[in-house]
N, C-alpha and C positions, 0 to 999 in steps of 0.2 A: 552517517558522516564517517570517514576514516581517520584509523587514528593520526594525528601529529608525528606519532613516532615512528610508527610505519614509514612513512616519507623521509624523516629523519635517515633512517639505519638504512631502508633500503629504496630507496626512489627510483632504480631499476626497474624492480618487481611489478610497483604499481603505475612505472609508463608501460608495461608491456603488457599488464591484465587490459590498462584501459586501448591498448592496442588491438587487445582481442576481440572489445565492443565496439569497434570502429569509432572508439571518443579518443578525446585529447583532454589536457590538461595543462594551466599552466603552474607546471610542480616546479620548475627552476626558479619562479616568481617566487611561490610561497614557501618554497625553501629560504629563498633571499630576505624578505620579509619577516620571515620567522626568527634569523638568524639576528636582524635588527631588533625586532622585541625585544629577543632575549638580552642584546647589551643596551636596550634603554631599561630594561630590568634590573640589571646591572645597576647602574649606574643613577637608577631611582635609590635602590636599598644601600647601597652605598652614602649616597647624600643623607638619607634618612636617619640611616648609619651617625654620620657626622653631626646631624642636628641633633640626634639625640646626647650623643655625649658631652655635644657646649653645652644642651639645655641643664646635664647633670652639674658640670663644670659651674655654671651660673647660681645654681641651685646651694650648693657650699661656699660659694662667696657673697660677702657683700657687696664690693666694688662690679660692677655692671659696665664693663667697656665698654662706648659708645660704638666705636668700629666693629667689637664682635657683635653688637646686635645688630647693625646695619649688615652685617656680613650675614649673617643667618637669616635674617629679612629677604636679602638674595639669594638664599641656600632654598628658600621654602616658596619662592616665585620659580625658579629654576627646578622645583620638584612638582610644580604644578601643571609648569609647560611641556614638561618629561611627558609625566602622567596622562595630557590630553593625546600626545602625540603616540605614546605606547595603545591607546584605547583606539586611534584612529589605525593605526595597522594591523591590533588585532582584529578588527571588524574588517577590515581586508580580508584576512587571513581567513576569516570565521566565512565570508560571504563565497569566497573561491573553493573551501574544504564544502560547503554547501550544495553545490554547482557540481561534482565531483557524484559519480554513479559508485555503485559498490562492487567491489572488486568479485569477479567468478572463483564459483570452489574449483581448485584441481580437476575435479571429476567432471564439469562441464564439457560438450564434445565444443571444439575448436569450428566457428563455422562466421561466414561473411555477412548470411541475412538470413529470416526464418526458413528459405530452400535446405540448410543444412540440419533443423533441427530434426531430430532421431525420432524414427515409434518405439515404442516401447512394446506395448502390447495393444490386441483390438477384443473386443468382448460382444457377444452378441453378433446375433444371423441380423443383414440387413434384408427388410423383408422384403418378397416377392410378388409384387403387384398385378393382376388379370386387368389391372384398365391403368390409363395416365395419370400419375399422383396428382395434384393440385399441391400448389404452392401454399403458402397461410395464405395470402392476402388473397387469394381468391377463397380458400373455404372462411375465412372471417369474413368478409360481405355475404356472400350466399348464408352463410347463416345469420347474418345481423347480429354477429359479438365484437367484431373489429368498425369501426368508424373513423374510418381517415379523412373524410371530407372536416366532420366536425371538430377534430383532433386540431386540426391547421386550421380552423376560424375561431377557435380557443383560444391558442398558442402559435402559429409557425408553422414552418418547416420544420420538419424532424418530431414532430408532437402528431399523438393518436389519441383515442380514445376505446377505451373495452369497453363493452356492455354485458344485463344478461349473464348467460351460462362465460362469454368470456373473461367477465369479471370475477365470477364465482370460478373459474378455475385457477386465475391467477389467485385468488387467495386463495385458495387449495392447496396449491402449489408452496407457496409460502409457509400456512400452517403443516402441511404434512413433511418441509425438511425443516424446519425448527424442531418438533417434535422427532422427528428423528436422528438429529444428532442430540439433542437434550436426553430422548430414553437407550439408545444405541449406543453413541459413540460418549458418552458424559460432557459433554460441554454443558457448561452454564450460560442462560440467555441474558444478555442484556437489550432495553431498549434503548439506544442512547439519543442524542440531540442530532437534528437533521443539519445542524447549523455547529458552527465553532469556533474560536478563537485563530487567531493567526499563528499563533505559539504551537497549535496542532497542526497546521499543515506544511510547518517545519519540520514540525519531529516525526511525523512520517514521512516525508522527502516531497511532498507536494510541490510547495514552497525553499526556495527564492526559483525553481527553476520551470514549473509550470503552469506559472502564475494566466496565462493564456488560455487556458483552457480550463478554468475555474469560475462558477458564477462568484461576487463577490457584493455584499452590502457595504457599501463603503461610509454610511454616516454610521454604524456598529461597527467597521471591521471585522463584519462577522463572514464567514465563509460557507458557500453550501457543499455540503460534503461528494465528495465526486464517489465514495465506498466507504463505507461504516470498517475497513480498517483503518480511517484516521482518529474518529473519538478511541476507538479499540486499541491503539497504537498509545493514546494520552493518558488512559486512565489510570496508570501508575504513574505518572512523568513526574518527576525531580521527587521521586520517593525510594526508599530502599527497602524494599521486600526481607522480611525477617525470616531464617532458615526454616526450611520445611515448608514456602509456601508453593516453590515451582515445584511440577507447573502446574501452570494456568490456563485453561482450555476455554475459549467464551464463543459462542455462536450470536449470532445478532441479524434481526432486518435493517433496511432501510431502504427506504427510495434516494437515488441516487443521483446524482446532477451534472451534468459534463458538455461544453459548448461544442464539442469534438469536432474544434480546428485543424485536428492533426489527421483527421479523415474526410476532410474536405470531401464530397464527388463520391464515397464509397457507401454501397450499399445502401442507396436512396431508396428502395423498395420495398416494401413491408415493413415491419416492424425491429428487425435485427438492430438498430443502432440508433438510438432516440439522443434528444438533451436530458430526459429523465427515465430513469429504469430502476426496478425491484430486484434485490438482492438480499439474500441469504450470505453471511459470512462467515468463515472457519477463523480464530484469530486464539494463536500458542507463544506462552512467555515459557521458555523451557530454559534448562541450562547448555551451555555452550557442546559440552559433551555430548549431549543427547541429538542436538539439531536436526543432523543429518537424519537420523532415526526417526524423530518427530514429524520431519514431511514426508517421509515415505506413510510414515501411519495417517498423515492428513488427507494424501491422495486417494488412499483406500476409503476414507470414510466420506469423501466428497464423490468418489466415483460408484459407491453402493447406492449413492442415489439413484444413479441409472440405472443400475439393475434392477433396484425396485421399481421403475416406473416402465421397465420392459423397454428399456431402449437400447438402439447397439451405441456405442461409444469404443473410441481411443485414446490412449495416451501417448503423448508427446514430451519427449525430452525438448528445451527448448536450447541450441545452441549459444554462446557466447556474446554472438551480434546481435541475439531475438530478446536477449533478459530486459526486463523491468529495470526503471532505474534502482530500488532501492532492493533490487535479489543479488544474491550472492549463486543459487539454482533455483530452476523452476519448471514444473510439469504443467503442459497444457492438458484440460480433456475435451474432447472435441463429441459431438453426437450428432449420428445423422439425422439429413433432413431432405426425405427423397423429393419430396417437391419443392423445392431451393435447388436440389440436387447437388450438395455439396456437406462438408463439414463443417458444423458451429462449436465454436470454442465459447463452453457453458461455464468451465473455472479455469482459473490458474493459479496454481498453490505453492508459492516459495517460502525460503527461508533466506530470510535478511539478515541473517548472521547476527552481529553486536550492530548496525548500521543505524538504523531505527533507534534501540534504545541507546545511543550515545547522542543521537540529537534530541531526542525525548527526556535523556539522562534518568534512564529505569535500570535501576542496580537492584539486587539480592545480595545477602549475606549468604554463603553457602553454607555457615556454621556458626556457632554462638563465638562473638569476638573476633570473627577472621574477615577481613579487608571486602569491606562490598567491590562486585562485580557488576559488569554491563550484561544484562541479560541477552538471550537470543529470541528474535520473534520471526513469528511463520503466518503466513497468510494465505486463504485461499475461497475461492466462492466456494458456495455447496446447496445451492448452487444462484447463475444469474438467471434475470429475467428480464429479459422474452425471450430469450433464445431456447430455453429449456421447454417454455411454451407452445414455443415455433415449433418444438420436435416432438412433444406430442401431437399436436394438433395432427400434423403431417406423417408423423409415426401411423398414427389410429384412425385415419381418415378411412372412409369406407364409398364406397361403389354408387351408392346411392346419396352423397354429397356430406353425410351426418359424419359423427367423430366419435367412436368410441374411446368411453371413459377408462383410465388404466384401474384396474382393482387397486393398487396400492389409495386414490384419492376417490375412491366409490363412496366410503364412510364418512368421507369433507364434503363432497356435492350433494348428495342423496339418489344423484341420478348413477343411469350404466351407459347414458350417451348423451350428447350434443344432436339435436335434429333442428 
């Protein structure tokens, strides 16, 4: 969420960032609005003001004028009708700041749609094939680890099923980047809840704006989480972090849940884009100063995944129109997938600036005594699943239909191939 004052002092700045991400805003509204608060604000403390001084006034005498209390009788109906009507336009106010993406850093490149977003760098040889790669979804049938018939008389459309060595590599996979940002990079694991509060998919930006595209149990109000950055996102909320705790670096699984309305028609084939998928998360409460610093050190520890798994990979600056709603910058990394024949985007790792923790309301004290702060949080896979699946599968595929194993998860499966 942005700050009030922000809009306040310069509401230039933020029509022209949200210019940049081809959004709108209506900021003359909640400027107008806001501007009303403040003189029912006014004009509450005021009253208040006045009742308390008859009340004193009363209070030293004995004689009790009937008309001043009849008058204060109305003083304290008029400060009740204030009160409701102040409460109704700050929930305006709160529901529009909500709805409101987070402003791009500076350093963001200026661009229309993801066509604009910048490489950065590419790492690794794409390999050189003597026969025609196979896609997953054809080496997952031939080998009887992927079941899409059965997947869809489970669940749906958009639902599969692994089996087998499929299954055991997807937890391979899982166990061997937990374990590696835990001894490598220091993050601490959390498990958290697959389910949550509504209060969380506010304070990470889910909620009020993509309430569409969330499963949702509606006699709990409970939500299923679309990425373990939203308990990740809560687990400080409405606390103040005592000096010296940031940061805070947490890695976390979870299976993940998304109706993905907003991809209607895309990527119906294979396994790239489910309603439910496995994920590894990168999740940093750092301080403001640092931020920048802190996702570039995120990227590196989410993109040495690939390298351990012997994959080629890129990174991707993401332009101004391509950002997440709650990034301020973001790096995609994509890794190939010669039988798809194209680029899968395995993480994307920003930094939300203060954005997150002002709707979460996650402060630090920077130092003993001195004025808590809105912390900064960064986010990024390390990585997703299937897509990182897809690219070994079809990274390692060999001539004879089977899939070799990468050394880095030989020591999780026990095997050196898939046949």
């Amino acid at each position: 969420m942005l700050n009030i004052q922000l809009l306040r002092q310069n509401p230039e700045i933020v029509q022209e960032a949200l210019a940049k991400r081809n959004d709108d805003a209506p900021i003359n509204e909640i400027l107008r609005l806001d501007k009303e608060e403040r003189n029912l604000l006014q004009r509450i403390e005021g009253l208040r003001a006045r009742r308390n001084e008859v009340s004193r006034e009363l209070e030293r005498t004995k004689e009790k004028p009937p008309d001043l209390i009849a008058d204060m009788r109305h003083v304290g109906e008029l400060i009740r009708t204030l009160e409701q009507n102040e409460a109704q336009v700050s929930e305006q106010i709160r529901d529009m700041l909500l709805r409101m993406p987070n402003i791009p850093r500076l350093s963001v490149p200026h661009g229309k749609d993801g066509s604009d977003n910048v490489l950065v760098r590419s790492r690794g040889e794409c390999r050189q094939f003597d026969f025609e790669p196979r896609p997953h979804w054809e080496l997952g049938e031939n080998l009887g680890i992927v079941d899409f018939e059965r997947g869809v008389k489970l669940s749906g459309s958009r639902f599969y099923l692994l089996k087998g060595w499929g299954a055991r590599m997807q937890r391979a996979l899982i166990n061997f980047m937990l374990d590696f940002h835990i001894k490598e990079h220091g993050y601490t694991e959390i498990y958290p809840p697959f389910m949550v509060k509504r209060e969380c998919m506010v304070g990470s930006g889910n909620l009020p704006k993509f309430a569409d595209n969330l499963y949702h149990d509606q006699e709990d109000d409970l939500w299923f989480v679309p990425t373990s950055e939203v308990p990740l996102t809560n687990l400080y909320r409405g606390e103040i972090l005592p000096p010296g705790t940031l940061p805070i670096y947490h890695v976390a699984f979870t299976t993940c849940f998304r109706r993905e309305k907003m991809s209607a028609g895309k990527d119906t084939r294979g396994i790239k884009r489910g309603h439910q998928f496995d994920k590894v998360e990168l999740y940093k409460f750092v301080e403001p100063d640092t931020s920048d610093e802190e996702l570039e050190k995120m990227v590196e520890d989410a993109a040495a995944v690939c390298s351990k798994l012997g994959l080629p990979y890129r990174i991707v600056e993401l332009c101004t129109a391509d950002l997440g709603f709650a990034s301020a910058k973001s790096y995609d990394i994509e890794v190939w997938a010669p039988g798809c024949g194209e680029w899968l985007e395995v993480s994307s790792c920003s930094n939300c600036t203060d954005f997150q923790s002002r709707r979460a309301n996650v402060r630090y004290r920077p130092e003993p005594g001195a004025k808590p702060e809105f912390a900064h949080t960064l986010n990024g896979s390390g990585m997703a699943l299937p897509r990182i699946l897809i690219s070994v599968l079809e990274n390692y595929q060999q001539s004879n239909g089977s899939v070799a194993v990468p050394e880095a998860l030989r020591t999780y499966m026990g095997v050196d191939a898939i046949t």
